[in-house]
C-alpha positions in Angstrom: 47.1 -10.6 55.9 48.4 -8.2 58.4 49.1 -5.4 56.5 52.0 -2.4 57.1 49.8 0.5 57.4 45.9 1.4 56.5 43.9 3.9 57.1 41.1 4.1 60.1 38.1 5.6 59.7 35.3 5.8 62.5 33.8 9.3 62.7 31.5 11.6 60.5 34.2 11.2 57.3 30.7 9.9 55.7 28.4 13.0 57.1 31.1 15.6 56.5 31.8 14.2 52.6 27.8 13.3 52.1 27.0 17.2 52.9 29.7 18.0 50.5 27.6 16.3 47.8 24.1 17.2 48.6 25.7 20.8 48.9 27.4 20.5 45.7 30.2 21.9 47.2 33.0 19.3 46.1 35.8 21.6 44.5 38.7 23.7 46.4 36.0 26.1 47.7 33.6 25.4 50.8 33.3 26.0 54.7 34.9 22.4 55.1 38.7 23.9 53.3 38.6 26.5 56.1 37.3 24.4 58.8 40.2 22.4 58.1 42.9 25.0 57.5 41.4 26.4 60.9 40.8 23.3 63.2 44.6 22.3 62.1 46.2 25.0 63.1 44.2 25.2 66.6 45.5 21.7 67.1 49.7 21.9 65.8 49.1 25.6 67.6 50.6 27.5 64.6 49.1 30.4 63.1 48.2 29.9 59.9 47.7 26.7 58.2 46.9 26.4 54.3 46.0 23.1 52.8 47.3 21.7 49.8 46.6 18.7 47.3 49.5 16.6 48.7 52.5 16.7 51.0 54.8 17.5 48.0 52.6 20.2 47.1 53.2 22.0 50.5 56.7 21.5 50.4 57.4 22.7 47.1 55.1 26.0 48.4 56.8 26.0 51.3 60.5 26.6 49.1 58.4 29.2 46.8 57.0 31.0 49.4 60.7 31.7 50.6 62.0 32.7 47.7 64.2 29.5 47.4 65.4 28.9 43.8 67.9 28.5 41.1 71.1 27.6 42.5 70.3 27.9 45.6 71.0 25.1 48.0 69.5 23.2 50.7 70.7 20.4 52.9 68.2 17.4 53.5 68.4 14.2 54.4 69.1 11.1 51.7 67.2 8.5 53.8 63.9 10.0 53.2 61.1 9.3 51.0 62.0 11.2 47.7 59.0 14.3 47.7 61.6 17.3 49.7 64.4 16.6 47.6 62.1 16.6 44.3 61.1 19.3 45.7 64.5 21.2 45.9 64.6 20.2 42.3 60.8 21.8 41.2 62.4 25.1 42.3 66.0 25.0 40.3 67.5 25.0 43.6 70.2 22.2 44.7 70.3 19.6 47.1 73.5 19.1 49.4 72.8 15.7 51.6 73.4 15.0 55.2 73.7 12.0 57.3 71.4 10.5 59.4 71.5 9.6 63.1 71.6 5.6 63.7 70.0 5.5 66.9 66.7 7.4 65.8 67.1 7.6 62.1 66.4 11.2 61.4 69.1 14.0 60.3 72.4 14.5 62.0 72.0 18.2 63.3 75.8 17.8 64.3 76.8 17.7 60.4 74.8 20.7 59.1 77.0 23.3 59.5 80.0 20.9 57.6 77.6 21.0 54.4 77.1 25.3 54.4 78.1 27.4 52.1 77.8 30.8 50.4 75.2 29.2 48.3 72.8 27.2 51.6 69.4 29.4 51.3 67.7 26.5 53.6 67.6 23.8 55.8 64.8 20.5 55.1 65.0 18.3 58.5 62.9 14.9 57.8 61.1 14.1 60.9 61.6 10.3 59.2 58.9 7.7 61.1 57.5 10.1 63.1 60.6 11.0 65.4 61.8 14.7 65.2 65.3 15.8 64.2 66.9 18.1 66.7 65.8 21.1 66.2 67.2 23.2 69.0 70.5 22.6 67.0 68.7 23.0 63.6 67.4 26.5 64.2 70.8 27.6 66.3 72.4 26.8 62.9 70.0 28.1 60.8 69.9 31.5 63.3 73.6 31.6 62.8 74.0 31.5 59.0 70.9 33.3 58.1 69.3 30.6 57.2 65.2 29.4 56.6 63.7 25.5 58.0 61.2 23.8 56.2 60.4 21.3 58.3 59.0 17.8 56.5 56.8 16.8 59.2 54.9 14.3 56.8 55.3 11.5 59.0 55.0 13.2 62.0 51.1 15.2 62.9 51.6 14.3 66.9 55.1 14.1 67.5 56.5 16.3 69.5 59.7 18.0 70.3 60.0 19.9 74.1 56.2 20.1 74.2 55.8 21.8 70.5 54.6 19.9 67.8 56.5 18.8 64.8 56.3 21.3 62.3 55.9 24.4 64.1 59.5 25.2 65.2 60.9 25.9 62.0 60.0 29.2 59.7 57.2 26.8 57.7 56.4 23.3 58.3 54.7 20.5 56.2 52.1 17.6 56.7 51.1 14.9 54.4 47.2 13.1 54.9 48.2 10.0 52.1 46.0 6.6 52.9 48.9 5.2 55.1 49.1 8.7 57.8 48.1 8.9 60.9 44.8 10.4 59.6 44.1 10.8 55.7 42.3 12.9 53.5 43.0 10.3 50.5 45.5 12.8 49.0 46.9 15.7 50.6 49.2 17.8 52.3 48.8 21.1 54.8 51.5 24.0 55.2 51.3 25.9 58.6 53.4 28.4 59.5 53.4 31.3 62.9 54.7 34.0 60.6 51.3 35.1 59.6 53.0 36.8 56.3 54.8 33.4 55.2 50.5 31.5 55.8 48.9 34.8 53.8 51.8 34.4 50.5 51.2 30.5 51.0 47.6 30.4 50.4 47.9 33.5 47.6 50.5 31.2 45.8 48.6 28.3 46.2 45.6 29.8 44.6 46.9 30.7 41.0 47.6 34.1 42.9 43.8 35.1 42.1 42.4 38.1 42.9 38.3 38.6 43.1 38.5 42.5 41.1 34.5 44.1 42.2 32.9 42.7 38.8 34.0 39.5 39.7 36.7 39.0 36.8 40.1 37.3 38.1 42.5 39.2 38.2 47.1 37.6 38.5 49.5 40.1 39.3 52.2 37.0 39.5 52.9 33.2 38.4 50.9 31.0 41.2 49.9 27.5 41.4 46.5 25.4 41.8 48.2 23.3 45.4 44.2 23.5 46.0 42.8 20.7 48.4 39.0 20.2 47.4 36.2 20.3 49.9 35.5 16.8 49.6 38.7 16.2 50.8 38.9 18.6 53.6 35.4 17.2 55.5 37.1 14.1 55.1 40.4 15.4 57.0 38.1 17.4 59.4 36.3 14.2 60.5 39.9 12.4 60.8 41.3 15.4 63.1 38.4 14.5 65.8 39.7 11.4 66.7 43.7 12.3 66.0 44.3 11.6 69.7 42.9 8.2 70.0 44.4 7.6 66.9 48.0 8.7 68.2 47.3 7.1 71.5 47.1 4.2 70.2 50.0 4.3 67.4 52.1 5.2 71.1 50.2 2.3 72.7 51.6 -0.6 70.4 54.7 0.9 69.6 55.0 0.3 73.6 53.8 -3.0 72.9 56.4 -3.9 70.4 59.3 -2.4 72.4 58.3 -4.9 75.2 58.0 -7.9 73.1 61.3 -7.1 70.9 63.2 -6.1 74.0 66.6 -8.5 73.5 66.0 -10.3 71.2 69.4 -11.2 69.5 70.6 -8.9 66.0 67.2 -6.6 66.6 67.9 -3.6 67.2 64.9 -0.7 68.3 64.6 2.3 67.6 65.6 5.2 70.5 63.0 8.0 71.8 64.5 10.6 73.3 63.8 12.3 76.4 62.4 15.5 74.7 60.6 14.2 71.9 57.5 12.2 71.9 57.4 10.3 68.7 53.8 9.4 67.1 55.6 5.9 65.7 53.9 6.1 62.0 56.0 3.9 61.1 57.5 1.2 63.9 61.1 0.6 62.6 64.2 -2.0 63.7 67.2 -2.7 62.5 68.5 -5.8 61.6 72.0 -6.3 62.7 74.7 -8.8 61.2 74.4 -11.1 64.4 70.9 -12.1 63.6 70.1 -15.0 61.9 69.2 -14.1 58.5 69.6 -11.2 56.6 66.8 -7.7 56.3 65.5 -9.1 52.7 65.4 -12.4 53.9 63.6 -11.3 56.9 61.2 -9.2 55.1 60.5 -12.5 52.7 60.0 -14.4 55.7 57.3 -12.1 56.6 55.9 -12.4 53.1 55.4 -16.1 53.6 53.3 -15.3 56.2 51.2 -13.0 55.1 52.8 -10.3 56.8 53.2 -6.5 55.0 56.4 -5.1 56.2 59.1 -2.1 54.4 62.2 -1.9 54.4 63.5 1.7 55.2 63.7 4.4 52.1 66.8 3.7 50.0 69.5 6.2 49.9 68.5 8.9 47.9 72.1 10.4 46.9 73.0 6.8 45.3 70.0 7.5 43.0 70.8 8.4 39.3 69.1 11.7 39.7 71.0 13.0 42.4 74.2 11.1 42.3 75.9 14.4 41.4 74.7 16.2 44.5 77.4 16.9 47.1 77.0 15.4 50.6 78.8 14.8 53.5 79.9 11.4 55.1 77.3 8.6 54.6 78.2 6.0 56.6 75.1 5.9 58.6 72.7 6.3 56.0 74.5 3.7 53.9 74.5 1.3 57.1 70.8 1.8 58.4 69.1 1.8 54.6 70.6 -1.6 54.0 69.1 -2.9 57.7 66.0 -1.2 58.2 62.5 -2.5 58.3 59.4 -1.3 58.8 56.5 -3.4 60.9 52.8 -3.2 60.7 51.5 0.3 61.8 47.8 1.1 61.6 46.2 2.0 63.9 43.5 -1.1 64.0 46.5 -3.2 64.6 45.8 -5.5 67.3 48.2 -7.2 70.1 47.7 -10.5 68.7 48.8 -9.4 65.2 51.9 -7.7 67.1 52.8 -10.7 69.1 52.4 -12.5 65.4 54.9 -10.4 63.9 57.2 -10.4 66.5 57.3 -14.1 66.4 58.2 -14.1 63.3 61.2 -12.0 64.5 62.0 -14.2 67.3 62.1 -17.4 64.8 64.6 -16.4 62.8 67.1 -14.9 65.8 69.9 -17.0 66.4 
């Protein structure tokens, strides 16, 4: 089986976790948390960077830590996975959806500023698969109406956008380290942030707000949360930062490779790059258009057949019976490119001869 995406593991994950455990220092406290939270943020080149028990975790603290909440209302994307508009939801706050871009897949910046009102505290731009949204426009808008960015940079550690990485251009970013990202911790998330006061309330919140009095009693002057990420965890994402450049070289590598081999081929059609991005492909996505010769799900059972993991691309969220009171804008595009997206084999083991297998497959079924 090839499969869609698994994780890679060839460093000291096993002599980072084992120290952990002869240490018996497995819970949210040990060097290897701040290691992490430090070696992180030297490498996205933010601030501050607070780890958290998963990507959802550091979103949701990312909308606390700003104050976001009931009533309030926040424009995101509805071709995402689900976590930022649950999210929006965790806080009381409301979610107002926005369209999506068909030639990279990620939110319209151009129909933001349709979607504001009185009541828009914040904007969430999905850096979906790994390519970032435009963010010069996002935080033009977001300057102009007063407004904070959370960016969901989740599928994105390595991408870039004019030479800064995803997740450091808006007021607070987010990263997820679940089995399928371009490096894991198991479960897990991280929050950075360059406003050093936003990284300090972060980790406060994220602790329970506990503080240490001199008798060594614990002491809650507000509500917090336990967002902790245990040690083990960290040393495991410590020893998976080493080698995040080979891993992203290679992602780049045979998203190359599948550009080449996919390159006309009749109803497919690949996604863009632009000029001032550098995506880190987590996912490598096409389309499927109507002049191919079968249909997305049929594709995707073709694949199936032969043994071949593929996705198709998240389903639009605004259709879904949770949220299919929320206002949103047009949503042509999202309604188009959810019905013909898919999702190819990702990991970063994959080899050229397991690309040039799925992309066979492809070519079969092309009229």
């Amino acid at each position: 089986m090839i499969p869609l995406c698994i994780p890679e593991t060839r460093g000291n994950e096993w002599k980072y976790v084992k120290e952990c455990i002869d240490t018996n220092w497995v819970s949210s406290v040990g060097s290897y948390v701040d290691l992490f939270e430090e070696k992180f943020a030297e490498y996205v080149k933010a601030e501050k960077a607070v780890v958290t028990m998963n990507g959802t975790a550091a979103l949701q603290l990312a909308l606390i830590t700003l104050g976001i909440g009931e009533k309030d209302e926040v424009i995101v994307p509805s071709m995402t996975f689900i976590s930022p508009v649950n999210t929006i939801k965790y806080v009381g706050a409301v979610p107002v959806f926005c369209d999506v871009c068909r030639d990279t897949f990620v939110m319209d910046a151009e129909k933001i500023e349709e979607l504001i009102t009185p009541k828009t505290k914040a904007i969430i731009p999905v850096h979906i698969y790994g390519h970032p949204v435009d963010m010069d426009k996002v935080m033009k808008i977001a300057e102009k109406y007063n407004l904070y960015v959370i960016e969901d940079a989740t599928e994105a550690l390595g991408s870039t956008y004019k030479g800064k990485m995803a997740g450091t251009i808006g007021h607070i970013g987010t990263y997820s380290f679940n089995g399928n990202k371009l490096i894991t911790t198991g479960a897990g998330g991280m929050l950075v942030s360059d406003n050093l006061e936003y990284g300090k309330r972060a980790k406060y919140l994220s602790n329970q707000t506990k503080t240490i009095l001199d008798n060594k009693g614990c002491y809650h002057e507000e509500v917090g949360y336990n967002f902790r990420m245990p040690n083990l965890l960290a040393a495991f994402g410590a020893a998976q930062l080493e080698n995040v450049e080979e891993y992203l070289k290679t992602k780049r590598e045979n998203a190359a490779y599948y550009n080449q081999l996919l390159k006309g081929v009749k109803g497919i059609t690949i996604s863009s790059e632009k000029e001032c991005v550098k995506n880190c492909y987590w996912l490598y996505s096409v389309l499927v258009e109507d002049d191919y010769g079968i249909s997305r799900d049929e594709l995707i059972a073709k694949f199936e057949q032969e043994e071949i993991q593929t996705r198709p691309f998240f389903m639009p969220v605004h259709e879904m019976p949770p949220y299919k009171e929320c206002k949103h804008g047009d949503m042509s595009v999202t309604k188009e490119i959810c019905s013909r997206g898919i999702n190819l084999p990702s990991s970063v083991s994959l080899t050229k001869k397991q690309i040039e297998a799925v992309c066979n497959v492809i070519k079969k079924y092309s009229k």
